[in-house]
mmCIF file of the N, C-alpha and C atoms, coordinates in Angstrom:
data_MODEL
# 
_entry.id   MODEL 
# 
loop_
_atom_site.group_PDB 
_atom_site.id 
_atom_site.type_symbol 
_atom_site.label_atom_id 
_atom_site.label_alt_id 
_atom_site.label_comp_id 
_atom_site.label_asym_id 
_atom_site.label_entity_id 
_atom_site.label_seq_id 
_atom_site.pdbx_PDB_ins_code 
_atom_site.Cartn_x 
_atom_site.Cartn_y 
_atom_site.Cartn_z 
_atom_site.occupancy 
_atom_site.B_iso_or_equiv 
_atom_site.pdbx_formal_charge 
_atom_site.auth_seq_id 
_atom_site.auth_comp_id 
_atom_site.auth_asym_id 
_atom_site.auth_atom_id 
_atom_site.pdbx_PDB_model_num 
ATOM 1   N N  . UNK A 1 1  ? 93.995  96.186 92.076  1.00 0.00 ? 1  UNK A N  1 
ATOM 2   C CA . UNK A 1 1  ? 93.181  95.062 92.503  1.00 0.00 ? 1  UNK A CA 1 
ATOM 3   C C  . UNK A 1 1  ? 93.990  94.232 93.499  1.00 0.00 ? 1  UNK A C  1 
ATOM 4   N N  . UNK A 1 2  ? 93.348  93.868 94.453  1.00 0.00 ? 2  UNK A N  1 
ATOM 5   C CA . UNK A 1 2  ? 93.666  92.611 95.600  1.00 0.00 ? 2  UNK A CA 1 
ATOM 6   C C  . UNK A 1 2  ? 93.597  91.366 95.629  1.00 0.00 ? 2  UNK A C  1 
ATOM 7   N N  . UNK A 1 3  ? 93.884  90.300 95.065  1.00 0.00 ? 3  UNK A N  1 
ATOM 8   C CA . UNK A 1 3  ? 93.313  89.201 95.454  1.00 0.00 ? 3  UNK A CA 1 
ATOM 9   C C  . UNK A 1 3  ? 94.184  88.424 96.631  1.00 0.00 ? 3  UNK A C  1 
ATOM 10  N N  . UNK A 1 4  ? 93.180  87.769 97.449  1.00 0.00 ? 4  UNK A N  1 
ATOM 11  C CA . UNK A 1 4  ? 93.837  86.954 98.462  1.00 0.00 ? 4  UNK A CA 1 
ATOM 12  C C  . UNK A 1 4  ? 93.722  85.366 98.086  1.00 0.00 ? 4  UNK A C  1 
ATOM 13  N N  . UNK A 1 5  ? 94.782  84.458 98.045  1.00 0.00 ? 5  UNK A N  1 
ATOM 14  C CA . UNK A 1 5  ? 94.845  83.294 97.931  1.00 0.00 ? 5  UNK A CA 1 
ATOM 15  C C  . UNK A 1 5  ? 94.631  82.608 99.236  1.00 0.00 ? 5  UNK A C  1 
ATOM 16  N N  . UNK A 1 6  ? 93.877  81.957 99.108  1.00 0.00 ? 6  UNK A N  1 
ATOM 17  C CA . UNK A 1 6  ? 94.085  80.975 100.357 1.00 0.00 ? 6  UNK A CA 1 
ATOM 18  C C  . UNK A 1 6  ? 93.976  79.558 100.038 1.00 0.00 ? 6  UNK A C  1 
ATOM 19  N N  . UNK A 1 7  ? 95.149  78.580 99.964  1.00 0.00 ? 7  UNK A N  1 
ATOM 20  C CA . UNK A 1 7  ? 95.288  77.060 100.119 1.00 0.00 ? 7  UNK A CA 1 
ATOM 21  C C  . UNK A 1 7  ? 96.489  76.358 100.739 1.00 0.00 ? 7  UNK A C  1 
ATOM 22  N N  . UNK A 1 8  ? 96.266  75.501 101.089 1.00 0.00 ? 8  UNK A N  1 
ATOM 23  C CA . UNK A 1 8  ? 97.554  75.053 102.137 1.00 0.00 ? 8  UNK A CA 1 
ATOM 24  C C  . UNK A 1 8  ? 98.710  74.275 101.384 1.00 0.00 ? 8  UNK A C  1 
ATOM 25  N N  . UNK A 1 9  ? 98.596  74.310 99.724  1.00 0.00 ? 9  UNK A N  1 
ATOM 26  C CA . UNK A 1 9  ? 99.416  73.667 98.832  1.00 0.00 ? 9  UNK A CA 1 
ATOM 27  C C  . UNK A 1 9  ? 100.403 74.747 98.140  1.00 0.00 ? 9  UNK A C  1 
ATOM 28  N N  . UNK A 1 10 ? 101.454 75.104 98.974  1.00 0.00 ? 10 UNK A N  1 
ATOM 29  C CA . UNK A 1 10 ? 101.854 76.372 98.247  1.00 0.00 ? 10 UNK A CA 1 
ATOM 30  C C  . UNK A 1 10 ? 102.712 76.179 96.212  1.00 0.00 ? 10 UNK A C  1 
ATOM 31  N N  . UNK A 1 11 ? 102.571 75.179 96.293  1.00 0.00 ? 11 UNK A N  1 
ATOM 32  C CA . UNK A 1 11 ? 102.937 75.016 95.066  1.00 0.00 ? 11 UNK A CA 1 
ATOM 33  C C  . UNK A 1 11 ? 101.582 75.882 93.904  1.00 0.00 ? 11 UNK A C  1 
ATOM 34  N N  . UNK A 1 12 ? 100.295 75.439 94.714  1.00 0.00 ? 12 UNK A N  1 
ATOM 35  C CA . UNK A 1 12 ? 98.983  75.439 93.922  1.00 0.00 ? 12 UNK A CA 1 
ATOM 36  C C  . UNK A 1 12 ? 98.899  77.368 93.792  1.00 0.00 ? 12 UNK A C  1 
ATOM 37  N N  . UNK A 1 13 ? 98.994  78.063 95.237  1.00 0.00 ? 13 UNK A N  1 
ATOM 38  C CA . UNK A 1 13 ? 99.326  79.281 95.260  1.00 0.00 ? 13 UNK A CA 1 
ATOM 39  C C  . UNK A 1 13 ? 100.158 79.930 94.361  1.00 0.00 ? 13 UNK A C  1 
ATOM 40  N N  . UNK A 1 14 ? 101.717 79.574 94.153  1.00 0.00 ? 14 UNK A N  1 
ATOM 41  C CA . UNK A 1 14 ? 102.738 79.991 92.963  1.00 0.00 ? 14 UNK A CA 1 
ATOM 42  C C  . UNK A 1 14 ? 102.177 79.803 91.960  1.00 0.00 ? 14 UNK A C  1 
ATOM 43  N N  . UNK A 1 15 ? 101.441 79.015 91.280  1.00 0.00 ? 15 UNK A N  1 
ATOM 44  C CA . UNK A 1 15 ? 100.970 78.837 90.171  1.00 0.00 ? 15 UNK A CA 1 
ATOM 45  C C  . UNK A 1 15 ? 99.674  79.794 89.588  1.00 0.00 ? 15 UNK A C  1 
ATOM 46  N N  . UNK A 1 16 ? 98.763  80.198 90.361  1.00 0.00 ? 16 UNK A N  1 
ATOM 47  C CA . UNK A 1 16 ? 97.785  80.762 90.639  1.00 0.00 ? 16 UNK A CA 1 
ATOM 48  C C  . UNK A 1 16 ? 98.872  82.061 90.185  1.00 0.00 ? 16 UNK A C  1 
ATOM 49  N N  . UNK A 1 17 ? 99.365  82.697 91.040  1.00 0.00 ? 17 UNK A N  1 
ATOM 50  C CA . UNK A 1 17 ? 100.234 83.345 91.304  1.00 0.00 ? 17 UNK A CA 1 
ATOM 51  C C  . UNK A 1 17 ? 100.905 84.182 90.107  1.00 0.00 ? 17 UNK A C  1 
ATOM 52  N N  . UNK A 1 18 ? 101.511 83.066 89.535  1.00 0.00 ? 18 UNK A N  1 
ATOM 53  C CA . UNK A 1 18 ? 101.882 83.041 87.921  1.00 0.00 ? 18 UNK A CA 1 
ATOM 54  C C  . UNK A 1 18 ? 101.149 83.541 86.939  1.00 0.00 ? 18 UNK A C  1 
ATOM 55  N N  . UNK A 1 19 ? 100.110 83.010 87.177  1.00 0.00 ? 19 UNK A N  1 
ATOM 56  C CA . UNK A 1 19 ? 98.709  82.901 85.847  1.00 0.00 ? 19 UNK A CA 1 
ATOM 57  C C  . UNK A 1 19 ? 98.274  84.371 86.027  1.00 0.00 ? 19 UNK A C  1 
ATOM 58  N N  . UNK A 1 20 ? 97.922  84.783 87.202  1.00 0.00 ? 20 UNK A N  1 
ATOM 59  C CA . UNK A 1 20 ? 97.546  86.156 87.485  1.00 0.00 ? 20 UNK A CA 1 
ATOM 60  C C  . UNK A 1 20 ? 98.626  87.212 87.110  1.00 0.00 ? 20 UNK A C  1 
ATOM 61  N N  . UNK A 1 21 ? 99.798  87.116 87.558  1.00 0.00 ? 21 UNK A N  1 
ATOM 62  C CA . UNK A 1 21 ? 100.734 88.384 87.234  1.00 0.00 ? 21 UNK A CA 1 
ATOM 63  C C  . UNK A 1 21 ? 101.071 88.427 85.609  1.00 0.00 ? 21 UNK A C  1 
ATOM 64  N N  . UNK A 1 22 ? 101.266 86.980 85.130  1.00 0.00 ? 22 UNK A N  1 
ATOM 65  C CA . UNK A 1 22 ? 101.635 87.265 83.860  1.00 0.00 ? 22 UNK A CA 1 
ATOM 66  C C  . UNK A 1 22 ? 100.180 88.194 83.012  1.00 0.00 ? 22 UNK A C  1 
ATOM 67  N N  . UNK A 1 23 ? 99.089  87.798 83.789  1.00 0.00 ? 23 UNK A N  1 
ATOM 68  C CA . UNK A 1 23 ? 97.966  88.630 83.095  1.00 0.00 ? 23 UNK A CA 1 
ATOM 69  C C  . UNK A 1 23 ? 97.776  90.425 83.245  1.00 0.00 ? 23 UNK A C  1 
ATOM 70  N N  . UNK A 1 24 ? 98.415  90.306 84.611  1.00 0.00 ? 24 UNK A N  1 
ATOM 71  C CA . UNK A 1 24 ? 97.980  92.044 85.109  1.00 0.00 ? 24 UNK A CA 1 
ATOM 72  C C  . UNK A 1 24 ? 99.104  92.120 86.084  1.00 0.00 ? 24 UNK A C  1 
ATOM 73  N N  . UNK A 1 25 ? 100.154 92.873 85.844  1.00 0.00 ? 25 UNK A N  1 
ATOM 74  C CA . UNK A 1 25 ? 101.095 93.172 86.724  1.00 0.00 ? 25 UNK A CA 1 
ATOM 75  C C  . UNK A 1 25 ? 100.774 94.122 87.734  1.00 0.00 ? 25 UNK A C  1 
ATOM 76  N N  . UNK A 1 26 ? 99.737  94.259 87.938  1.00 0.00 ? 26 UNK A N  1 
ATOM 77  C CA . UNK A 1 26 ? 99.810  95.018 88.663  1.00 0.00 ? 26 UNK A CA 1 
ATOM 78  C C  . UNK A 1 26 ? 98.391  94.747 89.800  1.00 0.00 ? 26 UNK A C  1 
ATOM 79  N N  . UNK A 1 27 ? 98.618  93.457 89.766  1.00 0.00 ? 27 UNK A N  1 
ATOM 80  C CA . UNK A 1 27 ? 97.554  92.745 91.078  1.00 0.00 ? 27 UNK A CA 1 
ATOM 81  C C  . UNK A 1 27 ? 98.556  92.737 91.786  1.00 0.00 ? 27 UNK A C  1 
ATOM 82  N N  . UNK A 1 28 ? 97.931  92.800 92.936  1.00 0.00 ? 28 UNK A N  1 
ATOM 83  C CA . UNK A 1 28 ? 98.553  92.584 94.534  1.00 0.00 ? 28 UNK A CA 1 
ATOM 84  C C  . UNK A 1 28 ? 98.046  91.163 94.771  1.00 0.00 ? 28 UNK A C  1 
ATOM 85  N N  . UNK A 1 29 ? 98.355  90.295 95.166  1.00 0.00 ? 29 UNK A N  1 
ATOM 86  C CA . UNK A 1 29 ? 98.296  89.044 95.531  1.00 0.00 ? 29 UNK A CA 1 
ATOM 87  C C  . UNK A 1 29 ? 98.544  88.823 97.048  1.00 0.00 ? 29 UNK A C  1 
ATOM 88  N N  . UNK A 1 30 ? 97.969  88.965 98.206  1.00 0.00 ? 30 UNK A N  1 
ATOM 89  C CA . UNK A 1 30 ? 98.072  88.018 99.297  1.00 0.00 ? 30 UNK A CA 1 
ATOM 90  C C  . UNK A 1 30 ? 97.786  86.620 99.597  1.00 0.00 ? 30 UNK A C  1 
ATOM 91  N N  . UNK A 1 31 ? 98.916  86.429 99.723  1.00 0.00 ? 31 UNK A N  1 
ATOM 92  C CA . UNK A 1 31 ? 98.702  84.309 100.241 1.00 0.00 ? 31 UNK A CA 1 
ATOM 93  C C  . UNK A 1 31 ? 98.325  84.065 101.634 1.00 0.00 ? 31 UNK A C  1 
ATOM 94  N N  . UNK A 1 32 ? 97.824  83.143 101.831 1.00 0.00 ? 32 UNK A N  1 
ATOM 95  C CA . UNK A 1 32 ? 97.558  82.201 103.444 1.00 0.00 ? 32 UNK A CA 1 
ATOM 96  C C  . UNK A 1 32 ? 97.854  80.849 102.919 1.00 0.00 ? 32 UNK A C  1 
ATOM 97  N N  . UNK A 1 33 ? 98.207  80.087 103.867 1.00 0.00 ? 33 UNK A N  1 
ATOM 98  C CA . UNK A 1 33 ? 98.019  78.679 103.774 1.00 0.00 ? 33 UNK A CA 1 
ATOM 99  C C  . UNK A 1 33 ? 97.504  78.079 104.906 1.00 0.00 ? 33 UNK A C  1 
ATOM 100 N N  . UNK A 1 34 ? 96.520  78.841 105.476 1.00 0.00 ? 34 UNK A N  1 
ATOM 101 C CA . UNK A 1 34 ? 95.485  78.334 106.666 1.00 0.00 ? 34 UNK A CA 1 
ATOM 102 C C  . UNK A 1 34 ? 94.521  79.093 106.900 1.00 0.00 ? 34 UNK A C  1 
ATOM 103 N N  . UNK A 1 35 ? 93.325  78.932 107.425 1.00 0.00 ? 35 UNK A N  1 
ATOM 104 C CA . UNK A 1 35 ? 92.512  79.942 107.716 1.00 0.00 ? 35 UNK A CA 1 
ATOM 105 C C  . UNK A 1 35 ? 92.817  80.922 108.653 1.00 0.00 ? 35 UNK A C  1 
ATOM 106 N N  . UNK A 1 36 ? 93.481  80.344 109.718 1.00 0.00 ? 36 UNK A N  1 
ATOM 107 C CA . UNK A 1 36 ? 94.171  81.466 110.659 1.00 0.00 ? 36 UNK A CA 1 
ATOM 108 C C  . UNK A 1 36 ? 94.952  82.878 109.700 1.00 0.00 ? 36 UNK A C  1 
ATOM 109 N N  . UNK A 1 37 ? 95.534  82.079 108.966 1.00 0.00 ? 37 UNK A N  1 
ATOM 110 C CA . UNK A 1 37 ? 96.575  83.320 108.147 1.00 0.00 ? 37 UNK A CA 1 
ATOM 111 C C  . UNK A 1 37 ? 95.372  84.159 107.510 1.00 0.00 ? 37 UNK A C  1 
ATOM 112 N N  . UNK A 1 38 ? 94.096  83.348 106.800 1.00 0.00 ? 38 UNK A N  1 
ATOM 113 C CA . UNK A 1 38 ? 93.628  84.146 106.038 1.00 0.00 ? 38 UNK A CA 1 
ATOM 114 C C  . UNK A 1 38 ? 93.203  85.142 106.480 1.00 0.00 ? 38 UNK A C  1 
ATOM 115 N N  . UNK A 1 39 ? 92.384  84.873 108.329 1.00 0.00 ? 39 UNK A N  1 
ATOM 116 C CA . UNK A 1 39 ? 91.702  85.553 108.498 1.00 0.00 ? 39 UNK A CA 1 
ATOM 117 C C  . UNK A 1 39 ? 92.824  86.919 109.311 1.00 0.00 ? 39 UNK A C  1 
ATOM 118 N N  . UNK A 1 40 ? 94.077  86.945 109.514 1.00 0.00 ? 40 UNK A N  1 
ATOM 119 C CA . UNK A 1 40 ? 94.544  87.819 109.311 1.00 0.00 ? 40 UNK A CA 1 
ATOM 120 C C  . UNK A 1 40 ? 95.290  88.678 108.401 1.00 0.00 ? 40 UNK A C  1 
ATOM 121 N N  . UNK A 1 41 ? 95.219  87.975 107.260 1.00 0.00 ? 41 UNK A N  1 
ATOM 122 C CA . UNK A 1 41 ? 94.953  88.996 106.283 1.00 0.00 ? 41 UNK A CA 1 
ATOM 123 C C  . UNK A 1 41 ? 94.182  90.034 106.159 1.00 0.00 ? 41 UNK A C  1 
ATOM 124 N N  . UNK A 1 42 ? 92.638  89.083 106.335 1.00 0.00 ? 42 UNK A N  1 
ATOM 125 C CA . UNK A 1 42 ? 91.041  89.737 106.027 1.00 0.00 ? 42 UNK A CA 1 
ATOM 126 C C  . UNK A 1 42 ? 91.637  91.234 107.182 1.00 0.00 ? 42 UNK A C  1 
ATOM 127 N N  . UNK A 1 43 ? 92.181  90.581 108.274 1.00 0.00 ? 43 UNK A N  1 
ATOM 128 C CA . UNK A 1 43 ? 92.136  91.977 108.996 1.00 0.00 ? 43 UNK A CA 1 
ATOM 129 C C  . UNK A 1 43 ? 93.303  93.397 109.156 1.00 0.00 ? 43 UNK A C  1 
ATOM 130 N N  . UNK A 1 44 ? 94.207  92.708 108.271 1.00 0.00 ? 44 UNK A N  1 
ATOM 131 C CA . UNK A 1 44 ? 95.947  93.418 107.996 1.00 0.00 ? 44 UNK A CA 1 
ATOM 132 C C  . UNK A 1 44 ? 95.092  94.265 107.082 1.00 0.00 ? 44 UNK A C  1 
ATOM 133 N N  . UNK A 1 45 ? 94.637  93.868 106.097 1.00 0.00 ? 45 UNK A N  1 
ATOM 134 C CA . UNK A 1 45 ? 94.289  94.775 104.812 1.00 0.00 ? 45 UNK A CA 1 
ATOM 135 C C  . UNK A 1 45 ? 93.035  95.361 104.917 1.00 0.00 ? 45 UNK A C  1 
ATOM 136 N N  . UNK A 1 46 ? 92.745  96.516 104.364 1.00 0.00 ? 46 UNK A N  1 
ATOM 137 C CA . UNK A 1 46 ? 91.224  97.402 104.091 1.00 0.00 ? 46 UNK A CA 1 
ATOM 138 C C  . UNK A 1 46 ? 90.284  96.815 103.460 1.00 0.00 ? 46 UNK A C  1 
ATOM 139 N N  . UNK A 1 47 ? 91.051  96.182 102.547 1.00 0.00 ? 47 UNK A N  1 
ATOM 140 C CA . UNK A 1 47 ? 89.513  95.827 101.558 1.00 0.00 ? 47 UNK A CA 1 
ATOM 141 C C  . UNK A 1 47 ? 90.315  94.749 99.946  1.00 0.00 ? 47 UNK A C  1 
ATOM 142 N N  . UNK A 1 48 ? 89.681  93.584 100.096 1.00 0.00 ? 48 UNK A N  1 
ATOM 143 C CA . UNK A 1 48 ? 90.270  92.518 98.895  1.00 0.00 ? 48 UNK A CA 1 
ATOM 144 C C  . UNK A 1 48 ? 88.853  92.860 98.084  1.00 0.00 ? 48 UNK A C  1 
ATOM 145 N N  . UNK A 1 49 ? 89.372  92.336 96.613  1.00 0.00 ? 49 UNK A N  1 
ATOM 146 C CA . UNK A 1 49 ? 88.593  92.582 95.637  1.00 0.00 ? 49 UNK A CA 1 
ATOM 147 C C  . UNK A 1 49 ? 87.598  90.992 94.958  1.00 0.00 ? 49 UNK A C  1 
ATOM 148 N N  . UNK A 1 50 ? 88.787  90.220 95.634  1.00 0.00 ? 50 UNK A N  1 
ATOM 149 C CA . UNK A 1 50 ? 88.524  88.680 95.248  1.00 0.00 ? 50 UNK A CA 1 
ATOM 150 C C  . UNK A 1 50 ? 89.335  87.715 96.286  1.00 0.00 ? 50 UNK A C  1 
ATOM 151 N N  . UNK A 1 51 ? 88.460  86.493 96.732  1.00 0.00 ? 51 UNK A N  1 
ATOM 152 C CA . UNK A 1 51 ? 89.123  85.556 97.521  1.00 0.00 ? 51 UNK A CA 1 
ATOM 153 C C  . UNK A 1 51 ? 89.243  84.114 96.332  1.00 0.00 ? 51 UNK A C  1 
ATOM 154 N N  . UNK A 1 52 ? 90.110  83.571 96.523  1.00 0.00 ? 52 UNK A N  1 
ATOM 155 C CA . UNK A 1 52 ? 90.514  82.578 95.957  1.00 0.00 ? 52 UNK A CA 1 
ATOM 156 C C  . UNK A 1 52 ? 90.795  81.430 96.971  1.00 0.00 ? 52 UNK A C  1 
ATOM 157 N N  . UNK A 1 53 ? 89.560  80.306 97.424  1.00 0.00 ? 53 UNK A N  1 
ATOM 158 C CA . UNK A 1 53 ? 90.005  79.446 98.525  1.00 0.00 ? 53 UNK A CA 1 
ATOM 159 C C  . UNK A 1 53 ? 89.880  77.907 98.064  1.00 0.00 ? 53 UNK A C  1 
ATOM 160 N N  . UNK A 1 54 ? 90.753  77.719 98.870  1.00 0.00 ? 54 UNK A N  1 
ATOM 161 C CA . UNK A 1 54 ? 90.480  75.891 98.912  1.00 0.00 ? 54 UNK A CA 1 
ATOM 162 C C  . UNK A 1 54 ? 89.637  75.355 100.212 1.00 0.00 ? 54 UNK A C  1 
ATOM 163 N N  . UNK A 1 55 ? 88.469  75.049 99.867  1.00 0.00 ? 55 UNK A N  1 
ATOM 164 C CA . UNK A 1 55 ? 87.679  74.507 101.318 1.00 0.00 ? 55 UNK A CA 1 
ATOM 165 C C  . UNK A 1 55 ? 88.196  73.486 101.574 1.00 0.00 ? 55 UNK A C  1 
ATOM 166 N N  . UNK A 1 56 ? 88.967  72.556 101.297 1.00 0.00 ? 56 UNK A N  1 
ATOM 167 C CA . UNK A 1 56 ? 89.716  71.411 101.850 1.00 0.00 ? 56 UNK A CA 1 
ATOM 168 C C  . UNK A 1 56 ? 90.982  71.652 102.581 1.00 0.00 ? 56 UNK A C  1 
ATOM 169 N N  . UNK A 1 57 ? 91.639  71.940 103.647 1.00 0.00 ? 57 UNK A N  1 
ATOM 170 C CA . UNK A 1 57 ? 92.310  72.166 104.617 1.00 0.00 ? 57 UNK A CA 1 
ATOM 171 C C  . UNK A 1 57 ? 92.433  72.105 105.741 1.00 0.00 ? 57 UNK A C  1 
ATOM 172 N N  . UNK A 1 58 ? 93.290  71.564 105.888 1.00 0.00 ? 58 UNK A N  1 
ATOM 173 C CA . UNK A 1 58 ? 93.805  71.094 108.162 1.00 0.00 ? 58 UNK A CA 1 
ATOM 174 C C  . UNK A 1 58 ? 93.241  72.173 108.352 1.00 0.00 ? 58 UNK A C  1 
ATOM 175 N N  . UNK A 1 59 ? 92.750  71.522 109.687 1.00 0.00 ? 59 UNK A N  1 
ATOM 176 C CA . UNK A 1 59 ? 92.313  72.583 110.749 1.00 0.00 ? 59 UNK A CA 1 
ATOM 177 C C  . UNK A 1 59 ? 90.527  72.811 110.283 1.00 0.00 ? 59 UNK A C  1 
ATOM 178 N N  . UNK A 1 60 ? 90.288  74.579 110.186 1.00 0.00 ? 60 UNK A N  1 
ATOM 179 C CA . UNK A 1 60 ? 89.413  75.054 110.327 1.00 0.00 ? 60 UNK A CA 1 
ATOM 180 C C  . UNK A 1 60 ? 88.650  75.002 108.520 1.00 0.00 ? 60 UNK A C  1 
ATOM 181 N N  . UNK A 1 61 ? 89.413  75.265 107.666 1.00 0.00 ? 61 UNK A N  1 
ATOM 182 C CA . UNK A 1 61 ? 89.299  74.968 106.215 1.00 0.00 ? 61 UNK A CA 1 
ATOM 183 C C  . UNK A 1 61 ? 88.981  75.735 105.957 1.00 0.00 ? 61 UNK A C  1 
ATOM 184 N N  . UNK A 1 62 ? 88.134  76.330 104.716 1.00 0.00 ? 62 UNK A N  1 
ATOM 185 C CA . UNK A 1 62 ? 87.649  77.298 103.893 1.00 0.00 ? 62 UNK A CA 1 
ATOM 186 C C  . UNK A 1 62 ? 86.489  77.307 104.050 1.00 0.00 ? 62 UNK A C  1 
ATOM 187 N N  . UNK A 1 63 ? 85.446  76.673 104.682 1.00 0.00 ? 63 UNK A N  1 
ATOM 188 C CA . UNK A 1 63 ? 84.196  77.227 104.977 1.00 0.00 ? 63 UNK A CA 1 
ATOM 189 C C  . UNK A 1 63 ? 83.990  78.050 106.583 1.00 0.00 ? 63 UNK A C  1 
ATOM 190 N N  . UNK A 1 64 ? 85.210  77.656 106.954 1.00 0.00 ? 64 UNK A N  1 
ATOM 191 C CA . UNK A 1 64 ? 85.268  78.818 108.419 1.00 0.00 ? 64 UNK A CA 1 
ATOM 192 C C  . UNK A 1 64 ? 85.512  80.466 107.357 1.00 0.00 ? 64 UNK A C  1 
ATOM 193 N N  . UNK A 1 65 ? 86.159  80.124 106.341 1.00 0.00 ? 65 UNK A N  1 
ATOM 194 C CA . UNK A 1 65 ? 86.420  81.875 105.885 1.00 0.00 ? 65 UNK A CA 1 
ATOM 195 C C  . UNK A 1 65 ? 85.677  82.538 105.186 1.00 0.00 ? 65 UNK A C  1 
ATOM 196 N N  . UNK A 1 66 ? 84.701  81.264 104.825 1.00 0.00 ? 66 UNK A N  1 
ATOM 197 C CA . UNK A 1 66 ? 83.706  81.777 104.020 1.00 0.00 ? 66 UNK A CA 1 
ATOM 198 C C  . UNK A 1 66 ? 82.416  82.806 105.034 1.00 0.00 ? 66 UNK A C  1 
ATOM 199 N N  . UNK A 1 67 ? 81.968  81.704 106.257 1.00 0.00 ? 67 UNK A N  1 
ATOM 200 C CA . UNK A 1 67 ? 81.202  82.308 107.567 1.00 0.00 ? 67 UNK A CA 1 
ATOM 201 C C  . UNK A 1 67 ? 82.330  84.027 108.164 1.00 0.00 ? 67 UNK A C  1 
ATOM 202 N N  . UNK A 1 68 ? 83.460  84.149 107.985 1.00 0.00 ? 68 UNK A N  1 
ATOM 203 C CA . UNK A 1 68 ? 84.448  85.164 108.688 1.00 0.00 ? 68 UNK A CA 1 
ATOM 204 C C  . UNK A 1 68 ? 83.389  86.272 108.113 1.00 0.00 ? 68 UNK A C  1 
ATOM 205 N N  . UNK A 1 69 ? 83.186  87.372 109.430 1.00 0.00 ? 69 UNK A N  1 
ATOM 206 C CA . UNK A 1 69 ? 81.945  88.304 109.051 1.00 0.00 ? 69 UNK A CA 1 
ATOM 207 C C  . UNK A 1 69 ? 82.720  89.582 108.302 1.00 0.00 ? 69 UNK A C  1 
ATOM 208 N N  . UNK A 1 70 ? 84.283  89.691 108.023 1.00 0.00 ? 70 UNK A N  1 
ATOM 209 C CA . UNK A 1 70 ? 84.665  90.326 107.148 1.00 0.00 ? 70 UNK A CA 1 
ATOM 210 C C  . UNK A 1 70 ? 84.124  90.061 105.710 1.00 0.00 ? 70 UNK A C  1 
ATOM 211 N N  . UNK A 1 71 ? 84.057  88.494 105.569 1.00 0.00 ? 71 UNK A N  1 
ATOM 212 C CA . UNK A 1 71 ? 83.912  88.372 104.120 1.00 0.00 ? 71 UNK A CA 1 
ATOM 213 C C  . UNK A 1 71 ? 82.564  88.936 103.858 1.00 0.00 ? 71 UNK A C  1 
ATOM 214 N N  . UNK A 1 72 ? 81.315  88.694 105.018 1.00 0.00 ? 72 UNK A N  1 
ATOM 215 C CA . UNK A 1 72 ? 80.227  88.395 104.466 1.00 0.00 ? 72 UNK A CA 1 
ATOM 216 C C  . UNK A 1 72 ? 79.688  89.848 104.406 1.00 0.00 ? 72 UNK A C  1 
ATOM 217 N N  . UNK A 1 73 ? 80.036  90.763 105.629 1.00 0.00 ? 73 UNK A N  1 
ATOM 218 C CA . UNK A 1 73 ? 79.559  91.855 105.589 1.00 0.00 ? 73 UNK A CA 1 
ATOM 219 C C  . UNK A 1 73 ? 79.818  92.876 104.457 1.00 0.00 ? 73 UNK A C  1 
ATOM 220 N N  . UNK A 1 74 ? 81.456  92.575 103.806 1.00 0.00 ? 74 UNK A N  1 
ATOM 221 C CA . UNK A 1 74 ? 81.569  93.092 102.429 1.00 0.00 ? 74 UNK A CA 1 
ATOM 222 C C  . UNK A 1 74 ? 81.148  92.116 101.123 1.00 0.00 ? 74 UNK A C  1 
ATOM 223 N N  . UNK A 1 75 ? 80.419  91.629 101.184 1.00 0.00 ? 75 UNK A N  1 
ATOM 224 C CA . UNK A 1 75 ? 79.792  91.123 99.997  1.00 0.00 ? 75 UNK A CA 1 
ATOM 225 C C  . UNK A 1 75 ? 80.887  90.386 99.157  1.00 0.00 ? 75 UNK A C  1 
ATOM 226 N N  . UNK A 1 76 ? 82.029  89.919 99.470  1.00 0.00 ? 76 UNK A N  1 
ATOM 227 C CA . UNK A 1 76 ? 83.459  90.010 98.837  1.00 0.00 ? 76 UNK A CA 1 
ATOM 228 C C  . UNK A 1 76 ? 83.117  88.601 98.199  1.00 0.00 ? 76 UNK A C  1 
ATOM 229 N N  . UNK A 1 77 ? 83.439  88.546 96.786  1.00 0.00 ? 77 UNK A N  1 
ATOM 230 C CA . UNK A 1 77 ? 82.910  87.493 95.922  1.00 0.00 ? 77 UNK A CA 1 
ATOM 231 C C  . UNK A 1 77 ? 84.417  86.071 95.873  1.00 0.00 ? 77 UNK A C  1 
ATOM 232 N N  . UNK A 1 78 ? 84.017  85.361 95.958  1.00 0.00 ? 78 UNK A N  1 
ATOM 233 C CA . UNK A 1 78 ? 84.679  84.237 96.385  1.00 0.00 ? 78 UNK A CA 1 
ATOM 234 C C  . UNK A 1 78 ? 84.577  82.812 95.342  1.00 0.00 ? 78 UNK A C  1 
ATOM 235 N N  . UNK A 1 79 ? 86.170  82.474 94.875  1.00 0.00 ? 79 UNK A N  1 
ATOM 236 C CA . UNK A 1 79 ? 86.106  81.431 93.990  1.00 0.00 ? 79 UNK A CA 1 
ATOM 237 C C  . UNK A 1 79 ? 86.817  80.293 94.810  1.00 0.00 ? 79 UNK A C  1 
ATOM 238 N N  . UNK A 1 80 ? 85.873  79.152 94.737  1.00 0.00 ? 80 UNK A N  1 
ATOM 239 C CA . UNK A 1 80 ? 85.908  78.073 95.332  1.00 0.00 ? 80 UNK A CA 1 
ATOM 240 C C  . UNK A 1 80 ? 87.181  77.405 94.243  1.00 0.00 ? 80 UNK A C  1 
# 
């Protein structure tokens, strides 16, 4: 499994981070801390299983990644 983090509080990310590996060692976790990063993630990688975003963020925020036609065209389910 993939999940991609995206928030610009990297403390909030490590923690996230934490909670997930101690559950399943064997998630892959990609971080962003901007939408720019996220959305090259969305395009570094084949295919995420889950997005994890913060819509509050400098710049473009989390509802620019939510509209990104990677997310939408894969149906890719997304926790606010």
């Amino acid at each position: 499994m993939r999940i991609l983090i995206v928030d610009d509080h990297q403390l909030f990310i490590d923690g996230i981070r934490h909670i997930i590996t101690t559950l399943d060692e064997g998630v892959e976790i990609i971080e962003a801390t901007s939408a720019d990063q996220a959305r090259q993630c969305l395009e570094a990688y084949a295919e995420f299983d889950l997005v994890l975003l913060d819509l509050h963020m400098p710049g473009l925020g989390g509802r620019a990644i939510m509209q990104y036609p990677r997310i939408q065209d894969a149906c890719l389910p997304i926790v606010i």
